[in-house]
Rosetta silent file (secondary structure, phi, psi, omega in degrees, C-alpha in Angstrom):
SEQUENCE: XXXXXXXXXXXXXXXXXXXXXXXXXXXXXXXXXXXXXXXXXXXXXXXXXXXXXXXXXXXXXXXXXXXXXXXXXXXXXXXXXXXXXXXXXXXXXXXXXXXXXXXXXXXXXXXXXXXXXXXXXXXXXXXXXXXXXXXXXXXXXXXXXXXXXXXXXXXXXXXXXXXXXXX
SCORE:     score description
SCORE:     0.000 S_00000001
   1 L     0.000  -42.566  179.466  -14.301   32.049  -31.027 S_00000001
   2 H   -76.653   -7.966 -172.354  -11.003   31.069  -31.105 S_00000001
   3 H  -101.217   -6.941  176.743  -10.469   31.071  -27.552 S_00000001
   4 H  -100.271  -31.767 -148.302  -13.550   28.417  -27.308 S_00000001
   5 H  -102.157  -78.711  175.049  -12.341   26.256  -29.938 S_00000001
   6 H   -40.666 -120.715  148.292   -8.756   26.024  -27.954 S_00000001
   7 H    34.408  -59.466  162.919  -10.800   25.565  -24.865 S_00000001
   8 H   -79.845  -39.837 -168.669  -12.739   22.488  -26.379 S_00000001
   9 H  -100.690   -7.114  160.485   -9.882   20.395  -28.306 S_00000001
  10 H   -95.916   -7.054  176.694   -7.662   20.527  -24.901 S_00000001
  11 H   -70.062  -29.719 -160.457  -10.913   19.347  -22.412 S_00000001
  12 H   -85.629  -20.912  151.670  -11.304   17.060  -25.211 S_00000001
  13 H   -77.314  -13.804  162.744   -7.747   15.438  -25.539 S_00000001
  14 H   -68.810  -37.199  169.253   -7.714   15.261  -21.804 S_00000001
  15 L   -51.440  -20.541  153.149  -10.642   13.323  -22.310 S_00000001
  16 L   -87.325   -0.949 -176.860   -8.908   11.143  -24.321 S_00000001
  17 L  -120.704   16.574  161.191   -6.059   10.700  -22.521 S_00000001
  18 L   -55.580  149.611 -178.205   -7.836    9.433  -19.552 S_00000001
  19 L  -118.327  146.215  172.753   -7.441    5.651  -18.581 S_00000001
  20 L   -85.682  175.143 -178.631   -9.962    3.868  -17.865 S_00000001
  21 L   -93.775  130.139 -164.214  -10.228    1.708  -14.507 S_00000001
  22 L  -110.051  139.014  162.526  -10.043   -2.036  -14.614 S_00000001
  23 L  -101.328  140.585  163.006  -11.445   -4.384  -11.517 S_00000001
  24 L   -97.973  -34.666  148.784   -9.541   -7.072  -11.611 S_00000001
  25 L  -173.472  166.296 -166.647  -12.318   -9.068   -9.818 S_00000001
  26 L   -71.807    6.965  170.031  -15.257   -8.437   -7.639 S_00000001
  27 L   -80.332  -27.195 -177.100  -13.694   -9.920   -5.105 S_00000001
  28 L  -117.773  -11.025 -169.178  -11.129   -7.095   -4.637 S_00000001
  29 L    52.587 -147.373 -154.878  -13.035   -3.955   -6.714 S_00000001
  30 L   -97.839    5.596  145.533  -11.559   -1.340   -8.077 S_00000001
  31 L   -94.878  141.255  169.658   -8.589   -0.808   -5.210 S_00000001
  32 E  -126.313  134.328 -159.605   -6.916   -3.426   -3.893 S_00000001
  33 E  -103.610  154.073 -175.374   -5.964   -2.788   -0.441 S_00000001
  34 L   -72.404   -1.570  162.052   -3.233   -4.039    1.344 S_00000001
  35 L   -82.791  -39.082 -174.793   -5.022   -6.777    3.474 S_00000001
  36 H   -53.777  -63.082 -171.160   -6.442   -7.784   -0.261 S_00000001
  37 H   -36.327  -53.700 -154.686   -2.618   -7.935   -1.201 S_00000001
  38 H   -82.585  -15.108 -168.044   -1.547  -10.057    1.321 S_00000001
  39 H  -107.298  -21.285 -179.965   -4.302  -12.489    1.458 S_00000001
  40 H   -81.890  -16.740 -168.138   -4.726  -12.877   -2.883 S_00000001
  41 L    36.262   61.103  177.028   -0.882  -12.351   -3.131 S_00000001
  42 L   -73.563  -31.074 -171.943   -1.533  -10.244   -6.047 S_00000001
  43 L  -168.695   69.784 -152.227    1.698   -8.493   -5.340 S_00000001
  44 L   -77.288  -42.420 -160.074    3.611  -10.800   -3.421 S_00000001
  45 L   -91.157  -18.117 -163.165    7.136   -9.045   -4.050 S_00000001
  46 L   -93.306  128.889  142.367    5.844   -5.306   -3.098 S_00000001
  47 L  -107.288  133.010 -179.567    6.910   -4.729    0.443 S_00000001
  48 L    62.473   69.182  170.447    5.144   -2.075    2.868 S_00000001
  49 E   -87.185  148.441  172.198    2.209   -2.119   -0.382 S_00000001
  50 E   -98.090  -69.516  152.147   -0.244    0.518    0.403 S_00000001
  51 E  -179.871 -175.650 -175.522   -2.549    0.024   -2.359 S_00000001
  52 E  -151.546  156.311  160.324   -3.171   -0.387   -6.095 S_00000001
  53 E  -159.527  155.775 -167.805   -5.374   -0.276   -9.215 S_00000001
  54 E  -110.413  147.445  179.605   -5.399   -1.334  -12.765 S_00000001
  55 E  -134.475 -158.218  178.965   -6.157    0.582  -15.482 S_00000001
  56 E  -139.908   95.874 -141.152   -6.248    0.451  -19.268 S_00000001
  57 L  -100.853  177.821 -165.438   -4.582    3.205  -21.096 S_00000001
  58 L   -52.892  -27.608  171.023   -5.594    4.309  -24.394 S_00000001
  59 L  -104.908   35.378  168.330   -3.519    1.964  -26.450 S_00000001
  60 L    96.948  -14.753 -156.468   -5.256   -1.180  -25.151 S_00000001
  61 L   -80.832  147.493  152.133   -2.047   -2.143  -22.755 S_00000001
  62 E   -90.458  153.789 -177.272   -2.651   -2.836  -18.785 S_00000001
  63 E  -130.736  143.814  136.250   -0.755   -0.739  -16.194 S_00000001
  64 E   -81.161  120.398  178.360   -0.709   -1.182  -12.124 S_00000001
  65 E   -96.732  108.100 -178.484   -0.312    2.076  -10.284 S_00000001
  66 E   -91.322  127.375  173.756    1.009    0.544   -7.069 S_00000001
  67 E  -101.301  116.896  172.009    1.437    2.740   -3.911 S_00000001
  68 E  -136.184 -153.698 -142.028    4.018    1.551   -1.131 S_00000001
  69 E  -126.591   94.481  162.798    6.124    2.642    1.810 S_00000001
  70 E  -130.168  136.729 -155.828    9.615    3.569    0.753 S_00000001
  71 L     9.678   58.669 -165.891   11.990    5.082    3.494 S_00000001
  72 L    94.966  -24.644  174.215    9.517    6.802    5.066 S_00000001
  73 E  -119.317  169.292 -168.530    7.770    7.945    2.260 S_00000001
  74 E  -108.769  105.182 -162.669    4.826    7.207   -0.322 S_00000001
  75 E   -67.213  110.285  170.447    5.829    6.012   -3.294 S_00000001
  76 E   -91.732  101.875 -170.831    3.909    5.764   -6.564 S_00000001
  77 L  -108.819 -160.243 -170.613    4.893    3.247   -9.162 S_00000001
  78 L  -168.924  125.303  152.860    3.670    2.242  -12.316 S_00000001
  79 E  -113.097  121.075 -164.841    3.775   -1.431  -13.594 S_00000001
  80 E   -69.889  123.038 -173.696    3.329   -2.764  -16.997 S_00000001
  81 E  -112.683  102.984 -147.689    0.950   -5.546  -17.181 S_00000001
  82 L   -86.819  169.084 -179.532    0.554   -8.070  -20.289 S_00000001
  83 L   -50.771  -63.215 -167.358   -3.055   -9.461  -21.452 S_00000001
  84 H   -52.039  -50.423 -140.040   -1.661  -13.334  -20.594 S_00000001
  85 H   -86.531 -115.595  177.542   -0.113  -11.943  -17.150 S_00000001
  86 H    20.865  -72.907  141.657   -3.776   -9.958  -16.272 S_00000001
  87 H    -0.116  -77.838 -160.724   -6.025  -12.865  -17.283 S_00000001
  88 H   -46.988  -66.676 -162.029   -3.629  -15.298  -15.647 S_00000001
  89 H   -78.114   -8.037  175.169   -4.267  -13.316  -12.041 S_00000001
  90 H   -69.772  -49.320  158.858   -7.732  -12.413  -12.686 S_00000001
  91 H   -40.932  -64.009 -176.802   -8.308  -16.181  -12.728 S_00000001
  92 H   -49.278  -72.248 -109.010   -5.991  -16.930   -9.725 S_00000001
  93 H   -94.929   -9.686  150.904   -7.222  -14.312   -7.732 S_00000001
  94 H   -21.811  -73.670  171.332  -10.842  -15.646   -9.006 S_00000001
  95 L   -61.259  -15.044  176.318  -10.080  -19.235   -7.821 S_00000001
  96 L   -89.978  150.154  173.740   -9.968  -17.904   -4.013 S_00000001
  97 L   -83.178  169.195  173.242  -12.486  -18.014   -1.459 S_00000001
  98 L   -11.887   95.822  131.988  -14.108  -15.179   -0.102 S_00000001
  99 L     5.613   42.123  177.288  -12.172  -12.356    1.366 S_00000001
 100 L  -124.501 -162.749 -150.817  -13.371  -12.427    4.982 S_00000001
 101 L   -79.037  -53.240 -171.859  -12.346  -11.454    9.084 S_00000001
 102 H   -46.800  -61.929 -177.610  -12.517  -15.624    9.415 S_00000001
 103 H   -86.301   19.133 -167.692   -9.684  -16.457    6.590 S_00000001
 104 H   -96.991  -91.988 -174.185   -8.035  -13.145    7.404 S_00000001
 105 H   -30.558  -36.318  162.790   -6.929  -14.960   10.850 S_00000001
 106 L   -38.789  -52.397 -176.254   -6.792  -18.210    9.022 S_00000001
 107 L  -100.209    1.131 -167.055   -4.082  -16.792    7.086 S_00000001
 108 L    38.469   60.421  169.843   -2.680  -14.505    9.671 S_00000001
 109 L   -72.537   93.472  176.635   -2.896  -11.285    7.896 S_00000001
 110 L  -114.943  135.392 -177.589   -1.311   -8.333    9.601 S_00000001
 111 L  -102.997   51.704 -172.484   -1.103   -4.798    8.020 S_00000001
 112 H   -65.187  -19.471 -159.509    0.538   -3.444   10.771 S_00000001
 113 H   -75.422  -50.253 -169.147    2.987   -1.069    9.211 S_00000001
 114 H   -85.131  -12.401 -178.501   -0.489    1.194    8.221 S_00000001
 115 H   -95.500  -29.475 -161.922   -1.855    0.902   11.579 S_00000001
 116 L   -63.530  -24.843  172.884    1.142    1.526   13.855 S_00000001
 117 H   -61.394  -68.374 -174.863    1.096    5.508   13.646 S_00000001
 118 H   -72.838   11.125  145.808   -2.065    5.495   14.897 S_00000001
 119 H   -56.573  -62.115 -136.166   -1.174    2.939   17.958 S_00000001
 120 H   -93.042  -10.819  168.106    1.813    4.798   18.587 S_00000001
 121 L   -48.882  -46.482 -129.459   -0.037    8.354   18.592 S_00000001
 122 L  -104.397  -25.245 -170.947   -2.623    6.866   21.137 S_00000001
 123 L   -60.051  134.611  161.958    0.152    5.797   23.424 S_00000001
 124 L   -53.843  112.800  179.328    0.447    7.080   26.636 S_00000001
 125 L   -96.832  136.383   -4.778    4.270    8.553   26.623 S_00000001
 126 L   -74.202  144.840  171.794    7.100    7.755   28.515 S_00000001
 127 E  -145.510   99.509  172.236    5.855    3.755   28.235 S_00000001
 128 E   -57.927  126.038 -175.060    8.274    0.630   28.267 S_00000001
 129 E  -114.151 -178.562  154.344    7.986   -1.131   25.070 S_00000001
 130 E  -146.523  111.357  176.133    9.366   -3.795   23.142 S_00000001
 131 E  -109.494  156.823 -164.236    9.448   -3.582   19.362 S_00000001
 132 E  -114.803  103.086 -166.026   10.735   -5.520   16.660 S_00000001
 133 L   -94.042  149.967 -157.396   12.508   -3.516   13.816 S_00000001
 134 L   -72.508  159.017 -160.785   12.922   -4.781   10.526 S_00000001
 135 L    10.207   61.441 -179.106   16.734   -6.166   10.253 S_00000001
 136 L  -142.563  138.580  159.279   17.285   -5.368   13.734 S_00000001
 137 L   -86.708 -170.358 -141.973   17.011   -7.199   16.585 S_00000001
 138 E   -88.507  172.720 -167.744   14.315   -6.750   18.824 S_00000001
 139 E  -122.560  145.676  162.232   14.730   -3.307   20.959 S_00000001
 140 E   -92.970  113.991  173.018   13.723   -2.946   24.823 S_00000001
 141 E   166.218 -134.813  172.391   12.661    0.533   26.441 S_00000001
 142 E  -127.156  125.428  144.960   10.759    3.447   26.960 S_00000001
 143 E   -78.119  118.680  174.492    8.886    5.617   24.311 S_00000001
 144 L  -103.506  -19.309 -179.800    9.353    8.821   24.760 S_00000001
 145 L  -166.676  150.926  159.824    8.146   10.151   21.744 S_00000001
 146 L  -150.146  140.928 -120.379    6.927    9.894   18.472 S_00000001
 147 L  -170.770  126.912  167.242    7.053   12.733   16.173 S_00000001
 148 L    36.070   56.711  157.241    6.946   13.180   12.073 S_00000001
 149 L    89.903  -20.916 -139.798    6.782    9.460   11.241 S_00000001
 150 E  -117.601  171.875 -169.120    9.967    8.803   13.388 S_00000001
 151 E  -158.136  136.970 -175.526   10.003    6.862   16.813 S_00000001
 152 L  -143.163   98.095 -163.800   12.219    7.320   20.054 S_00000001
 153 E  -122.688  133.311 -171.751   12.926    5.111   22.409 S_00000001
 154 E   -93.980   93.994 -167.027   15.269    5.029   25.211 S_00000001
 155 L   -94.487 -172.329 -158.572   16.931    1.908   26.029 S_00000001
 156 L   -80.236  -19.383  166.318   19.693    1.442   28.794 S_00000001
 157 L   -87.055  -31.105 -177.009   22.658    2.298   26.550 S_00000001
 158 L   177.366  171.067 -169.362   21.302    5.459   24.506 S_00000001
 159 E  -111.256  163.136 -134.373   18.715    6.621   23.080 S_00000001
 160 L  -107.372  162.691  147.347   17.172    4.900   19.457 S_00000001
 161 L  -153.851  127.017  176.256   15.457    6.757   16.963 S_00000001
 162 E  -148.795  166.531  170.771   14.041    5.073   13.674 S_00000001
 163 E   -79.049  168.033 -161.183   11.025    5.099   11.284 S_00000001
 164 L   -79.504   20.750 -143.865    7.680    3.652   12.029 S_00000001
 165 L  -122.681  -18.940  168.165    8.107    2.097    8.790 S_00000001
 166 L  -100.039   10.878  166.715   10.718   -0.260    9.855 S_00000001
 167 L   -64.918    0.000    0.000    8.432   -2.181   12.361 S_00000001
């Protein structure tokens, strides 16, 4: 009896400590993906975002759990979000046309940073490339390999190796 009773009041404070899930509008649902990001600028300031979703925790407050790309790895953050600030972007993001392939090119939306593993998997190896790494200039050379996230390319002085995360 006592072991049912225990058993009941912790499913039932998990149950209570659940948050619920907010759409911020039906335009993005209840993820917002990182093409959504970039064309709603929802989260203009997040670099290499992965994705997000708002929720509503038990004492009324909004949060954003934001996923992104930090030095190789994927990073979960949590942002506090006020009623005015929520509202305010529910409205902006509201106020936009249509999500579609036509104003994705319009706006020149590229998420390449989520696609490039599976380019650079698909690659035929050794291949001369040219890639452009974030605060780098651009590099010249052969891929020779690419291996746990990481990329290796041999240009005429030595050979390079950085994450795919800095394209």
């Amino acid at each position: 009896m006592k072991k049912s009773i225990f058993i009941f009041c912790l499913l039932a404070g998990w149950a209570f400590a659940q948050n619920d899930i907010i759409i911020l509008s039906p335009k993005v649902g209840s993820v917002i993906d990182a093409e959504e990001n970039q064309f709603y600028e929802i989260f203009p300031k997040m670099k290499q975002f992965v994705s997000a979703q708002i929720f509503m925790n038990e004492d009324a407050h909004y949060e954003a759990r934001i996923v992104h790309f930090k030095k190789r790895k994927r990073i979960t953050i949590t942002q506090s979000i006020t009623m005015k600030s929520f509202v305010a972007l529910q409205n902006y993001v509201n106020q936009q046309p249509l999500f579609s392939d036509e104003n994705r090119k319009k706006k020149g939306i590229d998420v390449f940073y989520l696609r490039a593993p599976k380019i650079l998997n698909e690659m035929e190896k050794p291949q001369y490339v040219q890639m452009q790494i974030a605060n780098h200039p651009k590099i010249k050379g052969t891929l020779m390999a690419y291996r746990n996230d990481s990329i290796y390319v041999q240009t005429h002085i030595q050979m390079e190796k950085f994450s795919n995360t800095e394209l």
